[in-house]
N, C-alpha and C positions, 0 to 999 in steps of 0.2 A: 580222721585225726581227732576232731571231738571227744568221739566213741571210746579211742585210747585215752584220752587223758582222764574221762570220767572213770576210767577202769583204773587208770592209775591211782587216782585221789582214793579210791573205792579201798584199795588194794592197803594204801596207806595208812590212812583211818584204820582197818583193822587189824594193822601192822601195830601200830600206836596204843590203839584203847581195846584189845580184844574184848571179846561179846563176851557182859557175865552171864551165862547161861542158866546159874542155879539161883539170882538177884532177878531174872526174869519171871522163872517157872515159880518164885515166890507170890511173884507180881502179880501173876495168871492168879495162882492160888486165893489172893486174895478176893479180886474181884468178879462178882459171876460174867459180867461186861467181855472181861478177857478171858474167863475159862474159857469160853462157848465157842471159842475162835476153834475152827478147825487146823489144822498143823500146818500150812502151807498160809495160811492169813496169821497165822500165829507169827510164826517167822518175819516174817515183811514186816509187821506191826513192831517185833521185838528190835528188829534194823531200825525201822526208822525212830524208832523213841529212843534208842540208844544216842543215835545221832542227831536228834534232838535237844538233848541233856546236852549236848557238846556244843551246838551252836546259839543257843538259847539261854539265856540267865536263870534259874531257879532262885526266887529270894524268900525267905521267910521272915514275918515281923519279928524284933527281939525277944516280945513276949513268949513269943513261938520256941526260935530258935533254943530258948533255954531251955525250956521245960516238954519241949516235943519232940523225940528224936525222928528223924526223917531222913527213913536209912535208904539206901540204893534202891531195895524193889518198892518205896513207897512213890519214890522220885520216877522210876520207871515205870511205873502204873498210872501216874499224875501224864506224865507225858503219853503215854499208851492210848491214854483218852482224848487227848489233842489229836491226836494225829491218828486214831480212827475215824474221822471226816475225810480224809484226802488217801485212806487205804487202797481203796480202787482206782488211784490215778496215779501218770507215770510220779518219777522222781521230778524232772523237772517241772513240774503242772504242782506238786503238794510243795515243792520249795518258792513259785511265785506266791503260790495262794497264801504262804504265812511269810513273806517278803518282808512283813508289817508286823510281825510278831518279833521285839527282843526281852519281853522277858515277864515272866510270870511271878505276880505277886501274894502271897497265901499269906492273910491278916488274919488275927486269934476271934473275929465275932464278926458276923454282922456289920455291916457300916452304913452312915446317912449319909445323904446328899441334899441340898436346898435345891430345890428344883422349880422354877416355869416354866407355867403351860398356859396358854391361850384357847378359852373354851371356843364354841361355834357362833357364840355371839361376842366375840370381839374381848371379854375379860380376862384380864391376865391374873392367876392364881399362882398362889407359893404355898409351896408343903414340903414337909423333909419325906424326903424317900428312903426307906430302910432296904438294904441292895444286899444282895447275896453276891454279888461280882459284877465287875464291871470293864469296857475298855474302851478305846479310841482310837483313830486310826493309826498314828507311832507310840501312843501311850501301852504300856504293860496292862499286860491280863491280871486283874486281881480279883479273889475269890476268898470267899472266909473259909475256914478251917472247920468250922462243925457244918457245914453243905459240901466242903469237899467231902467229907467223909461220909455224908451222904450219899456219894454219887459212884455210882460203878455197879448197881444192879438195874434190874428191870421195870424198874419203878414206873419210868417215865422222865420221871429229874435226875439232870446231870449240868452242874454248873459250869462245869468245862467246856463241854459240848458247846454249852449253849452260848458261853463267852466265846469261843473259839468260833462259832455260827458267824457272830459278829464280826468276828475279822475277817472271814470269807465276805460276808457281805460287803464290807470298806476295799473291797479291792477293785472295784472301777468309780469310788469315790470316797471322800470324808469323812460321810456319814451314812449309818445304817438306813434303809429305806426296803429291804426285804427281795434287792434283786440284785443278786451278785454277778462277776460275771459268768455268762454261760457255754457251754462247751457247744460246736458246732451243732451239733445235731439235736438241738434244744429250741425251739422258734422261741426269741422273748412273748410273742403276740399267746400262746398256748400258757406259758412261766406264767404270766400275769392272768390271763382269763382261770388258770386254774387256783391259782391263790386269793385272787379278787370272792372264787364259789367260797372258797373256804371260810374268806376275813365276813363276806355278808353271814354268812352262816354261824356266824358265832353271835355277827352281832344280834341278830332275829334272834337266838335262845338270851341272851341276855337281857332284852327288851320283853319278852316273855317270861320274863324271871325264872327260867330252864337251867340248869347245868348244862354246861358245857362240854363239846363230847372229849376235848382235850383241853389242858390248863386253860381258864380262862384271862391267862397274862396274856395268852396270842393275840386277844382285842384289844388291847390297850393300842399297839401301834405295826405298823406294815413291818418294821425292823425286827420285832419281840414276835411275830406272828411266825416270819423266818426261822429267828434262834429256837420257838417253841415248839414248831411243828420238826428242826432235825432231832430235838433230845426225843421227841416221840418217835421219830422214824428210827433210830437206833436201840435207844431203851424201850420200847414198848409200842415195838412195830406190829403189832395183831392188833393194838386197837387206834392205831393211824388207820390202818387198810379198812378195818369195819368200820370209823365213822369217813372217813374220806378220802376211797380207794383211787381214784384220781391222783389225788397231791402225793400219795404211798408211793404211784408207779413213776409219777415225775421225779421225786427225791431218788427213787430207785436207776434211774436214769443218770440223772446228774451224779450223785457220788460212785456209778458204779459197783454199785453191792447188794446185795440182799440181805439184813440183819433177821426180817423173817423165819431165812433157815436158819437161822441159828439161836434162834428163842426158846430154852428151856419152856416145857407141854405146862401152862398154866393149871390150877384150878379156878372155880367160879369164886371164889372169896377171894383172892389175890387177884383176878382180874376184876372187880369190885374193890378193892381196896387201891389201886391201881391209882392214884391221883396226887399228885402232889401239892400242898398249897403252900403258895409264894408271900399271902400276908400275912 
């Protein structure tokens, strides 16, 4: 009975909003993230961002809205990247997991935040944090407009991802903490021993005054370690697996995918240039 009605809604919806096909293949077109989708992930991806757009708010700030037009396949490419996180899971598993998502906010710059923190001996510090996107657990996804438009190749940075990370993580709590929930066949004891190798490993190059083998925002906190390490595992999965082939196979696990295969063949200067920086 279920089975029927979900075929019915299914049926409806595409009765209602048929698929723009040629607002898609633009969308692909745009970004290398979606070329690289082979035809059968293409599809699924193309369904679910369509129905995305329909159940989700899109908002843009005034300043925006005026002066930036933000036509269908830009809208469909914005969403396409959301919801290439939950691509290898059923329908109902990628509609819990953004349960908590109504609506995405795309702001014309950069934005600050006052922020405290409590160092390791007890001081409480204030600083404005300048954010490329942000969110919380029923709050809207916001994201500035010149890092969105950074995001959708191989870089490594994807602000989307990496907010939308976040809202995966908020979904067996309040607040990001870097361990979302897991699918059966996941032990948390393995989740945590394997990201625990990762977070010490950053810290030791940074205490060595070493670069970091991926952005080194993922030391700042367990939650940012989370959102850093899936924009590497989708954007710039050849060099998750070479600095820490572990955390590569566990992500590969949990979302069900391999973006590996489908990584346009680098050169050594591109993968050398390969870094994104967030201050």
């Amino acid at each position: 009975m279920l089975g029927r009605l979900k075929r019915w809604r299914a049926e409806r919806f595409a009765a209602r909003h048929p698929f723009p096909d040629a607002a898609w293949a633009e969308a692909r077109g745009r970004l290398p993230l979606l070329a690289a989708l082979g035809d059968a992930e293409a599809a699924a991806l193309g369904e679910r961002a369509w129905q995305f757009l329909h159940a989700k708010r899109l908002s843009l700030h005034p300043e925006l809205s005026e002066s930036t037009p933000f036509d269908l396949p830009a809208q469909l490419a914005l969403a396409a990247q959301a919801c290439l996180l939950t691509l290898g899971w059923s329908d109902d598993d990628h509609a819990e997991a953004f349960a908590n998502v109504h609506e995405v906010l795309v702001l014309p710059d950069a934005f600050q935040r006052r922020v405290e923190e409590m160092d390791e001996f007890g001081v409480m510090h204030e600083y404005d944090d300048e954010r490329a996107g942000e969110t919380s657990y029923q709050g809207p996804v916001v994201v500035a407009f010149p890092d969105l438009m950074e995001s959708g190749d191989f870089s490594g940075f994807n602000v989307l991802i990496h907010e939308f990370a976040h809202k995966l993580d908020m979904g067996n709590s309040l607040d990001v903490d870097g361990f979302p929930p897991l699918p059966r066949e996941i032990d948390p004891r393995e989740w945590h021993r394997v990201f625990m190798a990762v977070w010490e490993d950053l810290q030791a190059h940074l205490e060595r005054g070493e670069p970091t083998p991926i952005d080194d925002y993922a030391a700042t906190h367990p939650g940012e370690c989370f959102a850093v390490c899936c924009e590497a595992f989708f954007t710039a999965p050849d060099l998750l697996h070479d600095a820490y082939p572990a955390l590569h196979d566990l992500l590969a696990r949990y979302f069900r995918q391999d973006p590996l295969a489908r990584l346009p063949e680098r050169d050594l200067e591109e993968i050398e240039a390969t870094h994104h920086d967030r201050h």
